[in-house]
C-alpha positions, -999 to 999 in steps of 0.1 A, spaced: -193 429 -530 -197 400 -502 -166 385 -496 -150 363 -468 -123 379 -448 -91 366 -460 -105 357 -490 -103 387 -512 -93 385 -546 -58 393 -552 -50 404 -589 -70 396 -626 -55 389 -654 -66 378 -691 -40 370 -719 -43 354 -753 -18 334 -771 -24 343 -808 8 358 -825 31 346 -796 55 320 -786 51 296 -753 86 310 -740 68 345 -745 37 331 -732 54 317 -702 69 347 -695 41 369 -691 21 344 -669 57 344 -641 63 378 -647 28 390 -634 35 364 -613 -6 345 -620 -8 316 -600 -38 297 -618 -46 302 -656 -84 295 -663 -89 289 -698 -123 300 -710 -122 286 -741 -152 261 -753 -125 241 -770 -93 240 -755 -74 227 -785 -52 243 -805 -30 240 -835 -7 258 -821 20 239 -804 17 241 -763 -13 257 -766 -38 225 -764 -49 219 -727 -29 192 -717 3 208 -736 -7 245 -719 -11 226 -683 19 208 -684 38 233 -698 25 262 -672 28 238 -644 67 239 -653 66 274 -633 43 265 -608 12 279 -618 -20 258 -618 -48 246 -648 -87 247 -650 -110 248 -682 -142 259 -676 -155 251 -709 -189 266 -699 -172 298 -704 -164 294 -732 -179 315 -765 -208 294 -785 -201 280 -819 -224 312 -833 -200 335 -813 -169 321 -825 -183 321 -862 -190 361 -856 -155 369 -837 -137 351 -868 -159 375 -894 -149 404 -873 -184 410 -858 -175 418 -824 -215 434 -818 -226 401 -826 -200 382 -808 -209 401 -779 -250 398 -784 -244 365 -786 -219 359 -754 -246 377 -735 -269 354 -738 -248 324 -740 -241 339 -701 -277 341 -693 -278 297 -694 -276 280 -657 -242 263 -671 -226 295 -677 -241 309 -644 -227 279 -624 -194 290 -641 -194 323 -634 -200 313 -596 -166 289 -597 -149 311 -617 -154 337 -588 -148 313 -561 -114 303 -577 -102 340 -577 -103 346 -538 -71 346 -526 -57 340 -562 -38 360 -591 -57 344 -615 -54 351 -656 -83 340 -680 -68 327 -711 -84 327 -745 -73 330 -781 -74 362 -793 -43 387 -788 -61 419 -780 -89 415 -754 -112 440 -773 -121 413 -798 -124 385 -777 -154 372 -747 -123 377 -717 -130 411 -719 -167 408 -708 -157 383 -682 -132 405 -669 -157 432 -665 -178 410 -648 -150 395 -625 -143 432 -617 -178 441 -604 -178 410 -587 -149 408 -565 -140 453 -564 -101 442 -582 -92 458 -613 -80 436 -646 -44 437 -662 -46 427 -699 -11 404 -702 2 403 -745 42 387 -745 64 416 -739 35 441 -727 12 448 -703 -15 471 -704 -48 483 -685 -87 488 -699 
């Protein structure tokens, strides 16, 4: 791991909002006190209430925690298709590759860049991180910067 002195990652995070409420939501960002939520979805809309970006960013911003959408993170159509059918070897076959494109790459590099110094949370959909893309970026953001991952869910908090 290269890393700038001073500029260590501080804490990892991912959390998904399915099956919870934005005071719950809310809650679990403060209370694991996450200072910028990166939301790795492709789309960042919702029709959940508060969950949309501009909603989720105003609403998060309320307790002093910063927004970014890196939409190149984000899981191709294909993927998303495969996660809703409950294909998670597929979904994962597929995220791979999607990471293997410059954009994605480029992303990865940011993405890295924005957690020195941070306690930074990856945000997508799904409510348990075993079904869902966060969990290979967190693996990845692990190797990368030497920090371990807490997975956030409203009222719990648990480790891979």
């Amino acid at each position: 791991m290269t890393t700038v002195k001073g500029e260590r990652a501080s804490d990892l995070f991912t959390i998904g909002y399915e099956q919870t409420t934005v005071p719950a939501f809310h809650a679990s960002l403060t209370q694991a006190r996450v200072d910028l939520l990166v939301d790795v979805r492709a789309v960042a809309a919702s029709r959940r209430p508060g969950f949309s970006k501009t909603a989720l960013a105003a609403g998060i911003a309320e307790h002093g925690i910063a927004y970014v959408h890196l939409r190149a993170l984000g899981t191709p159509a294909e993927g998303r298709m495969a996660a809703r059918k409950g294909d998670k070897a597929a979904l994962m076959r597929i995220y791979n590759a999607h990471l293997e494109t410059p954009a994605a790459r480029e992303a990865l590099d940011e993405l890295a860049a924005l957690a020195r110094g941070r306690r930074l949370c990856l945000l997508c959909f799904e409510r348990h991180v075993e079904g869902c893309h966060r969990l290979l970026l967190s693996e990845i953001m692990c190797e990368r910067l030497d920090v371990p991952v807490t997975h956030l869910m409203p009222d719990q908090i648990h480790r891979l």
